[in-house]
C-alpha positions as CSV (number, residue, x, y, z in Angstrom):
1,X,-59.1,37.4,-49.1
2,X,-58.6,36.0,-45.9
3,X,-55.4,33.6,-45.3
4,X,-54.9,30.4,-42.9
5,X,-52.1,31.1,-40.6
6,X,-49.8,28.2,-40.9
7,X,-49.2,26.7,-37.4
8,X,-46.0,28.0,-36.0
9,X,-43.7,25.4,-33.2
10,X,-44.5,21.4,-31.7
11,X,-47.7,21.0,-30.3
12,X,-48.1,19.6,-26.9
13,X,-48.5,16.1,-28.2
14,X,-45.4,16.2,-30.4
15,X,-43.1,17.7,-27.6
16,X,-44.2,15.2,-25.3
17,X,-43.2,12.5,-27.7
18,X,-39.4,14.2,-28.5
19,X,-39.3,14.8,-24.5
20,X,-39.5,10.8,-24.1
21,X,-37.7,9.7,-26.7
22,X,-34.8,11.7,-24.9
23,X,-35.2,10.5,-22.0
24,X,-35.2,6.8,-23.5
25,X,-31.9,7.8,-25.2
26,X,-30.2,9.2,-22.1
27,X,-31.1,6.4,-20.3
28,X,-30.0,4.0,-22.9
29,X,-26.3,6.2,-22.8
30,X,-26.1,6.3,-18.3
31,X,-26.3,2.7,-18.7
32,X,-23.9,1.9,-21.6
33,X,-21.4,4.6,-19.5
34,X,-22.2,3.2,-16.0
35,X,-19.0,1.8,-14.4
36,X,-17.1,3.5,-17.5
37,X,-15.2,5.8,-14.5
38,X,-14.0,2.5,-12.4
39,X,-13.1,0.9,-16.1
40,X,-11.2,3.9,-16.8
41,X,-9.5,4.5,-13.2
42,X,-7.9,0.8,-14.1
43,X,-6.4,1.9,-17.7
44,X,-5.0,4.6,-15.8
45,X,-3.5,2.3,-13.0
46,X,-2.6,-0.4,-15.6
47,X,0.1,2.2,-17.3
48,X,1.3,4.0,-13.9
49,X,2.5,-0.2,-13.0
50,X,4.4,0.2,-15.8
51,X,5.4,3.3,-15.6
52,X,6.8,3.0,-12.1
53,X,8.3,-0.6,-12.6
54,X,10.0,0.7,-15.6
55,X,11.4,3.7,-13.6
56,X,12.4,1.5,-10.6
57,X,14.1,-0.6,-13.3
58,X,16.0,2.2,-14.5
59,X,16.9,3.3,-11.6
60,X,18.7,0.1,-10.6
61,X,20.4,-0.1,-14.0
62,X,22.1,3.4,-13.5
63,X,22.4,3.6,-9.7
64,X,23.7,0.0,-9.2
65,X,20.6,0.1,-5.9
66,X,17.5,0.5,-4.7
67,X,15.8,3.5,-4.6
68,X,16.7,4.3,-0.7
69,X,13.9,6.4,1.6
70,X,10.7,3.8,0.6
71,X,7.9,3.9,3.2
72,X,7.0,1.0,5.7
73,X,3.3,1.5,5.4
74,X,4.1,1.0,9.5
75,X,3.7,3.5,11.9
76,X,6.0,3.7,15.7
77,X,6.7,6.0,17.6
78,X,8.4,9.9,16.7
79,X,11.5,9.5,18.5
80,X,12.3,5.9,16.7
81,X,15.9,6.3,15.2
82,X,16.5,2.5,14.4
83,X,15.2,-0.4,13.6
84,X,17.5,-2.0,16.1
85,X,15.1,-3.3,18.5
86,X,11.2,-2.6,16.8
87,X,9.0,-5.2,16.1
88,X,5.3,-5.4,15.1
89,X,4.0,-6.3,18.5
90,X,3.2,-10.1,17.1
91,X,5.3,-11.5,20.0
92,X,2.4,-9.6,22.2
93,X,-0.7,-10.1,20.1
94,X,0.0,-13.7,18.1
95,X,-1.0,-13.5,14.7
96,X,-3.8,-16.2,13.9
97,X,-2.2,-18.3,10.9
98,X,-5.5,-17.4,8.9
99,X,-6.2,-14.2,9.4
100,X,-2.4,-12.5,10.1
101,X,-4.0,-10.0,13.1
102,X,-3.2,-6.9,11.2
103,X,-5.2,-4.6,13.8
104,X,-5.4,-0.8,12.9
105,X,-3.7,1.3,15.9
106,X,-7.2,3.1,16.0
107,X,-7.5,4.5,19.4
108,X,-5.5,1.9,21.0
109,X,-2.2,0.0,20.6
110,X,-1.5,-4.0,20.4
111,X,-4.9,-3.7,21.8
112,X,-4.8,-2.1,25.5
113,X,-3.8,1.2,26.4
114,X,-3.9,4.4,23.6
115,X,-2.0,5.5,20.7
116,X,0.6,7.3,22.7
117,X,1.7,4.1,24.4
118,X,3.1,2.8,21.1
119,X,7.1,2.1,21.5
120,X,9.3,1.7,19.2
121,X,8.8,-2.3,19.7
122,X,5.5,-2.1,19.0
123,X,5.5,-0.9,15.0
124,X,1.3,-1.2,13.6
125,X,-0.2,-1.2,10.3
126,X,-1.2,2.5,8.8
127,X,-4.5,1.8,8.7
128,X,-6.3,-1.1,6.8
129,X,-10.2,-1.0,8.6
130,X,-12.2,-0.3,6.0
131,X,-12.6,0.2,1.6
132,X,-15.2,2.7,2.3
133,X,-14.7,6.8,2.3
134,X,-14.1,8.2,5.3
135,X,-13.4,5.4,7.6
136,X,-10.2,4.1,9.1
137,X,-8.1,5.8,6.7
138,X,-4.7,4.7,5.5
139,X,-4.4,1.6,3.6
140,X,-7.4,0.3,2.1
141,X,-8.7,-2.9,3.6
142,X,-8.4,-4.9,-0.1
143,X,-4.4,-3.9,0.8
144,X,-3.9,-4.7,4.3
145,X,-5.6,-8.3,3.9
146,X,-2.6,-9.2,1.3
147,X,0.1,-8.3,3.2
148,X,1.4,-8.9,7.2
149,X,3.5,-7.2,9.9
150,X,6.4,-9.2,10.3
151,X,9.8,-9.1,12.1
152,X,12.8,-9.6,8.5
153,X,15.4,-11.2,10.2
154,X,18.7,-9.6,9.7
155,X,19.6,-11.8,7.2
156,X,16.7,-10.8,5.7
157,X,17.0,-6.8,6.3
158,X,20.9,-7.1,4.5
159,X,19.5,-8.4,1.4
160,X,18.2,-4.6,1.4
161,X,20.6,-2.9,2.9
162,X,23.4,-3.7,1.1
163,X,21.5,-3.0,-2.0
164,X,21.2,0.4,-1.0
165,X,17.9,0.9,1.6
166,X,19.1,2.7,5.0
167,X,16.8,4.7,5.6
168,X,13.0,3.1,5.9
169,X,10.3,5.9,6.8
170,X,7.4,5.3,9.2
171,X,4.5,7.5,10.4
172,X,4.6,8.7,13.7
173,X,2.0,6.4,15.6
174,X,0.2,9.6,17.2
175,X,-1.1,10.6,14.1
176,X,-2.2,6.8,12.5
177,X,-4.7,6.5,15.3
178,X,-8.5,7.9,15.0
179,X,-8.2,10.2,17.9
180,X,-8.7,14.0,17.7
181,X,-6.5,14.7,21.0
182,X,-3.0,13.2,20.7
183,X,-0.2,14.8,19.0
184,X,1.4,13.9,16.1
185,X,5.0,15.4,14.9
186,X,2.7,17.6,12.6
187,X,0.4,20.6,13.8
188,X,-1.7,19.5,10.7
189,X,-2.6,15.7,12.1
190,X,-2.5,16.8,16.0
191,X,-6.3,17.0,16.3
192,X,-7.6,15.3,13.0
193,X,-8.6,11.8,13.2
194,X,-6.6,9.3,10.3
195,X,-9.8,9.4,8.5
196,X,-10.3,13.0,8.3
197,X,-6.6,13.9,7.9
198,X,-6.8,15.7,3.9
199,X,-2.8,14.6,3.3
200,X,-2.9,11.3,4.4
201,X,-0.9,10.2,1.0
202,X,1.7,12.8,3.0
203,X,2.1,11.0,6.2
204,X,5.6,9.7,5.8
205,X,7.3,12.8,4.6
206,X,9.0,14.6,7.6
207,X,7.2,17.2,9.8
208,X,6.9,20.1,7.7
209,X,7.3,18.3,4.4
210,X,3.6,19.1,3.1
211,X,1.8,18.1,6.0
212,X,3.6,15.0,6.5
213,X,3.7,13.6,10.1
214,X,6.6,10.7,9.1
215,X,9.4,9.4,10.9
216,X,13.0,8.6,9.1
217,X,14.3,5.6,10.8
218,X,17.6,3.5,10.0
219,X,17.8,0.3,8.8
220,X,20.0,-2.2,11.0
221,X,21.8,-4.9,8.7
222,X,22.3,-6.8,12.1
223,X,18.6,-7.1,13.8
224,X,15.5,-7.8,13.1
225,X,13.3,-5.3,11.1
226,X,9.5,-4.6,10.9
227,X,7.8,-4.6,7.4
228,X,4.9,-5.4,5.5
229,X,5.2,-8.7,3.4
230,X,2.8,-9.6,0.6
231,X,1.3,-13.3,2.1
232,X,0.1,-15.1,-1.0
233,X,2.9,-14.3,-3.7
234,X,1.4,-16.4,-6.0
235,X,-1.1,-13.6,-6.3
236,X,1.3,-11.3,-7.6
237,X,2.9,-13.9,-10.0
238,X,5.0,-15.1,-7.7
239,X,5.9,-18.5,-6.5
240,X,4.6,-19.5,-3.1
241,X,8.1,-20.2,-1.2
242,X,9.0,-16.6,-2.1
243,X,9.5,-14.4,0.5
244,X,8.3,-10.8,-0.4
245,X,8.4,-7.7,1.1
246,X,6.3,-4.5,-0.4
247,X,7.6,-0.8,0.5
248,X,5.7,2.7,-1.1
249,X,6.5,4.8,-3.3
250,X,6.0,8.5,-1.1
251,X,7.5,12.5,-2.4
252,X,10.6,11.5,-0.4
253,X,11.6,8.5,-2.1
254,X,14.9,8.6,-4.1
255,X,13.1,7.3,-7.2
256,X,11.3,10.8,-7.1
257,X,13.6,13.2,-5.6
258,X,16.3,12.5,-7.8
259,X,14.4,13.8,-10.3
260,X,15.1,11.7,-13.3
261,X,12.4,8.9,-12.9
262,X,9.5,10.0,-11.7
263,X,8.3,13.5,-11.1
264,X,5.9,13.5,-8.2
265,X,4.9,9.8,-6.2
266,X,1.9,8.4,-8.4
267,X,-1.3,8.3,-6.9
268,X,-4.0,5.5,-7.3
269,X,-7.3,7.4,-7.7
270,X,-8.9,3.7,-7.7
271,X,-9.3,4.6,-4.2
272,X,-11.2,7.3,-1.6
273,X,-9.3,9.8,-0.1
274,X,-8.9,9.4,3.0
275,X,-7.3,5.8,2.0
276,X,-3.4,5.7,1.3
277,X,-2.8,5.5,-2.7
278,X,0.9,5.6,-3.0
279,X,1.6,3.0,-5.7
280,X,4.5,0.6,-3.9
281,X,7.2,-2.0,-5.2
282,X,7.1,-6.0,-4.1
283,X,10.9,-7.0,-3.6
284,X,11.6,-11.0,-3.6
285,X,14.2,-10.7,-0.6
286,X,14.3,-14.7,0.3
287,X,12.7,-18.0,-0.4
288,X,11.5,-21.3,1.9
289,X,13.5,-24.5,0.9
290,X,10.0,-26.1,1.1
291,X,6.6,-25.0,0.8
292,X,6.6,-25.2,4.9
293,X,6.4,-21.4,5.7
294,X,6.4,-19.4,8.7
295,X,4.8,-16.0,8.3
296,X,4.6,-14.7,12.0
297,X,9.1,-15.4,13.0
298,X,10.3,-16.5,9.8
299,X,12.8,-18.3,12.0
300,X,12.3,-21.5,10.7
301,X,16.1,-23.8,10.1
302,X,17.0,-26.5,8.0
303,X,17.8,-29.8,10.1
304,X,20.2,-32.1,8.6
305,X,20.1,-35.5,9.9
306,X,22.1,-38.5,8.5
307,X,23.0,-36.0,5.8
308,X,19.3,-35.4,4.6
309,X,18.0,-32.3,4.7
310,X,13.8,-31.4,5.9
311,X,13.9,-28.5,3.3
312,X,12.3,-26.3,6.1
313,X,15.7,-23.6,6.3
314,X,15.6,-20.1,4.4
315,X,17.6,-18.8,1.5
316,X,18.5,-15.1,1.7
317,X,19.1,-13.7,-1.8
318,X,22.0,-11.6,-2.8
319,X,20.3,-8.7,-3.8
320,X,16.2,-8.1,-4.2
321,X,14.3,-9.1,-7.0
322,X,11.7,-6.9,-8.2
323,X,8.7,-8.6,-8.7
324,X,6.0,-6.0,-9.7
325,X,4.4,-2.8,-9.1
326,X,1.3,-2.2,-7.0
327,X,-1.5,-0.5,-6.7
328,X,-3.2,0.9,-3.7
329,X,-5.4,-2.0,-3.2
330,X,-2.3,-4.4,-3.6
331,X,-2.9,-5.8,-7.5
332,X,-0.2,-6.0,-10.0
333,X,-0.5,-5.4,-13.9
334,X,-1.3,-9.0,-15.0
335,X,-4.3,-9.0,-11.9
336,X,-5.8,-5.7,-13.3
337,X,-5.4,-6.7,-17.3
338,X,-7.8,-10.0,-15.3
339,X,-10.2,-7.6,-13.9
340,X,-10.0,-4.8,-16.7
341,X,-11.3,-7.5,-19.4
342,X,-13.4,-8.8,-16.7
343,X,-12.2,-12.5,-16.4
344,X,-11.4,-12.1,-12.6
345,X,-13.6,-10.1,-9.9
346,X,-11.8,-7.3,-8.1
């Protein structure tokens, strides 16, 4: 008797059909995950601001200071010792009261000559051209556009000093620019480009210090001082007369190396990496009597006539207030809870 062989696998038609209905299904899962990895990269970021507030916190409580050896996100030159004399240049290239001329050293410095001219009055921004991979390097552009160079008075520069801040590191100017020829204090960065430099998040440790290519220079309670100040504080929670100056968080900084606070300086993978993710702390150091502010001298003095003030004078505060932790594109927590539940654009 002869038997029908039963039919043995899919055929053609029926494989075709379980081929697309997996492809509709992973399509269906790439777009429920798409922008998953940015959402996720913001938890992260989200619970290192707390992480490193709560250990800057600490560290006051214990120390009675500030974590001393914080990094300018400035760069001068390698044989700066003090900042006893430095400013950002501004006095040279005037900062438009819109756009706060934050110019990159690049290939240039203060806008003529080349990287090697920089002197220790001339102090730029690490960085700060561009968001995208592989260009500019350094700070991210989102960053630089939140803060300005300025010159702290010395009233100003106490407030940190005596709360424990002498030493404030830079990078050495040679290695910020996007030149493959001029030295740097680092054989690592002397013929790389910022942008092409693999340890940029490095840069302000001391020559031999992992690649770093940074320069250690001592605060001066009695001049002037360059650093980076945050210019809308309202966008960090602040209130708009504060004046607010924002320092990193690098390897070398006493909240790390004293090895009971944090373990290694936190890294924002938010951004590419050739940009500068060190997360950094946002100190209230001094507030305008009146909403008049000066960004570019902070010079501006109260003028008493008849006995009635014009509000326009500065009060220097005792000691710094923290006012948050932030992350490499210059957010704090509340601004990324906004963006992580999507109620405010990045």
């Amino acid at each position: 008797m002869k038997l029908k062989n039963n039919q043995q696998g899919f055929t053609l038609l029926e494989l075709l059909v379980v081929v697309a209905v997996m492809a509709v299904i992973a399509g269906a899962a790439m777009m429920s995950m798409s922008g998953q990895e940015e959402h996720a990269g913001q938890g992260v970021a989200m619970h290192t601001m707390q992480v490193v507030e709560n250990a800057e916190n600490q560290f006051v409580i214990i120390n009675k200071k500030i974590p001393d050896n914080l990094e300018s996100m400035l760069c001068t030159i390698s044989t700066a010792t003090t900042t006893n004399g430095m400013t950002t240049g501004l006095a040279v290239n005037p900062a438009d009261p819109d756009t706060q001329d934050n110019t990159p050293l690049l290939n240039n410095a203060a806008g003529t000559g080349t990287a090697a001219a920089v002197t220790a009055a001339n102090a730029r921004i690490f960085g700060g051209l561009s968001d995208a991979g592989l260009t500019g390097g350094g700070l991210s552009n989102a960053y630089a556009s939140k803060l300005i160079a300025v010159d702290i008075p010395a009233d100003g520069v106490a407030v940190l000093t005596n709360a424990g801040l002498s030493t404030l590191k830079f990078a050495d100017a040679n290695g910020c620019d996007d030149l493959e020829t001029t030295l740097s204090g680092s054989d690592d960065a002397s013929d790389v480009a910022l942008d092409e430099y693999p340890l940029v998040n490095s840069a302000f440790d001391l020559p031999g210090e992992g690649g770093g290519f940074g320069v250690n220079v001592t605060l001066d309670p009695a001049a002037t001082a360059p650093m980076m100040m945050y210019e809308e504080p309202t966008e960090i929670g602040a209130n708009e007369k504060d004046i607010i100056v924002v320092l990193g968080i690098g390897n070398s900084s006493q909240l790390v190396t004293d090895g009971s606070f944090l373990a290694k300086a936190p890294r924002d993978g938010n951004v590419s990496g050739d940009k500068y993710g060190h997360f950094s702390l946002a100190f209230k150091i001094g507030e305008y009597q009146s909403a008049t502010t000066d960004n570019v001298t902070l010079t501006q003095t109260e003028t008493v006539t008849g006995g009635v003030s014009d509000n326009k004078g500065i009060t220097w505060l005792d000691t710094p207030e923290l006012i948050a932790a932030l992350d490499a594109d210059g957010d704090y927590y509340e601004g990324e809870i906004a963006e992580f539940a999507g109620l405010e654009d990045e």
